[in-house]
N, C-alpha and C positions, 0 to 999 in steps of 0.2 A: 761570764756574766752570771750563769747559777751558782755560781760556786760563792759569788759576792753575796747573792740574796740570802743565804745557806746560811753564810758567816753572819750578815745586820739581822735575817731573822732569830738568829741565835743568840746575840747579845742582845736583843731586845726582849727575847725569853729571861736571861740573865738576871736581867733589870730586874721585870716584874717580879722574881720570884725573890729577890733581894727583897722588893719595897716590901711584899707582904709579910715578907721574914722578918725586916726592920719593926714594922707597923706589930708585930705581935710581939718582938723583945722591947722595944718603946714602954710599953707597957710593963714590962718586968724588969725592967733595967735601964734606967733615965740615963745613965750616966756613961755605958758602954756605946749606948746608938751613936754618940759623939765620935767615937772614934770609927765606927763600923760606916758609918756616911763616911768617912774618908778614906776607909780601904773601899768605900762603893768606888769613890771617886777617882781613886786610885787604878783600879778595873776597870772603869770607864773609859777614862785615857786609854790606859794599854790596848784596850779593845777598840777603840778608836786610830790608835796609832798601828794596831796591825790591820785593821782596813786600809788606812792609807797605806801601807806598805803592801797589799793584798792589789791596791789599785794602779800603785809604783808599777809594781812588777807585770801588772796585765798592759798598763798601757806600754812597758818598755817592750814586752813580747809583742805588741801590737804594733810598735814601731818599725821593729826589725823585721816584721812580716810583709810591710809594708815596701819598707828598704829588697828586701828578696825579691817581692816582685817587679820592683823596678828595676832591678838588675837582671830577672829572666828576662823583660818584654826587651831591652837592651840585647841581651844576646840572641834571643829571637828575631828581633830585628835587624842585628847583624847579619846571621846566618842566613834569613831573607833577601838581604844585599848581593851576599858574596854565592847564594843560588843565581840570585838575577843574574848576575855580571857572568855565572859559567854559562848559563843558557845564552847570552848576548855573543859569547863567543864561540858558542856552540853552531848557534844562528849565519854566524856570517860566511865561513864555508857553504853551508849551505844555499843562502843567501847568491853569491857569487856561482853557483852550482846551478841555483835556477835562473839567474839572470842568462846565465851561458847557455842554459838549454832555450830561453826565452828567446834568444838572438836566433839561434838556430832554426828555431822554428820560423818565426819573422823572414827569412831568407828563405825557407822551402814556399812558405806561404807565396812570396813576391814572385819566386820564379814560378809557382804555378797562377800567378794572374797574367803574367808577362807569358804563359805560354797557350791560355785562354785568349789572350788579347790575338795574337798571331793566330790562332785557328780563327776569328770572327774576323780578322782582315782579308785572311784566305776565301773568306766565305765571300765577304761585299766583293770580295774584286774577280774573286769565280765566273758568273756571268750575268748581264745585265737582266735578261729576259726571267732566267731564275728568280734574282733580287725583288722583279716588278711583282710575281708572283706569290713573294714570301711578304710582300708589303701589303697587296689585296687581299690576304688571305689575315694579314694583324686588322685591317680596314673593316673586314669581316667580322671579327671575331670582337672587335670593339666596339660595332654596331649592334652588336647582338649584348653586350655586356651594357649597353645604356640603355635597349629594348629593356630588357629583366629590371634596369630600376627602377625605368618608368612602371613598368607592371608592378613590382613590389611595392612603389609608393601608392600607385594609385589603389592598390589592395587596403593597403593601412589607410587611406582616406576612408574605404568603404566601412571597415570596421570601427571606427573612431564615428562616422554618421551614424552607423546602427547602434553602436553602444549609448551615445549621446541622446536617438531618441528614446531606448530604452529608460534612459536616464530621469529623462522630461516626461517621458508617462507615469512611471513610478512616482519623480515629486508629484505630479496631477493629482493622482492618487491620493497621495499621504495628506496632501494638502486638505482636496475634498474627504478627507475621511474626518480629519480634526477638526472640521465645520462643523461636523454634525454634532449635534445635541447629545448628551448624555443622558437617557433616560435612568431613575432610579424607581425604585418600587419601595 
């Protein structure tokens, strides 16, 4: 694109120094300026015509630039494909590797609830007297677990009263204070 303005700033230097050139033989020579306006005219074109040939050639360079990168982002995107597709196949070994271990787990898991389960049958059917004991003692412990909530809530009542009247005195305040008159001097 400089190189364009380079070339039309230079034929337009051209020009001028022709017209003035013309404009001073005009005057010396009526009869030659006839011809020299048409070798101006002459240079003009040419100069004309190697722009457009100047513009030919940038916009074909511009095309083919264009053309290349649509054939890198093309092979780019190929090569993005045929990575996917080795990682997908990379993947599935894998895949089947953890499903396997997944199962195996799931089986160690099952056999140790099923051998949990059997020790807490062993237990209830152990002995009656035991069981009454271990039931008083949950009876206990969940009697004292609804005591603390009741204490807990009834704590939060108390704090929720005190803040609220703190509340209520402060608006009091602010209230009677913006009654009052604004003395100036």
């Amino acid at each position: 694109m400089e190189t364009r303005r380079v070339v039309v700033t230079r034929a337009k230097d051209v020009r001028l120094e022709r017209r003035q050139n013309e404009e001073s033989i005009v005057d010396e020579y009526p009869d030659e300026f006839e011809e020299e306006s048409e070798e101006e005219e002459e240079l003009s074109r040419e100069g004309e015509a190697y722009l457009i040939s100047r513009e030919t050639a940038f916009h074909t360079w511009l095309q083919r630039k264009r053309l290349q990168m649509v054939q890198e982002r093309k092979l780019q995107e190929a090569k993005r494909r045929v990575e996917e597709e080795m990682k997908v196949n990379e993947v599935m070994p894998r895949k089947e590797i953890f499903h396997e271990w997944l199962r195996g787990k799931n089986k160690e898991r099952k056999m140790q609830r099923e051998a949990a389960l059997k020790v807490e049958e062993e237990k209830v059917l152990r002995d009656p007297e035991e069981n009454h004991r271990a039931y008083r003692e949950w009876l206990h412990r969940k009697a004292i677990e609804r005591r603390m909530a009741r204490e807990a809530f009834r704590q939060r009542i108390r704090v929720w009263a005190v803040e609220s009247r703190r509340a209520k005195r402060d608006q009091d305040l602010f209230n009677a204070f913006s009654k009052v008159p604004v003395f100036r001097h």
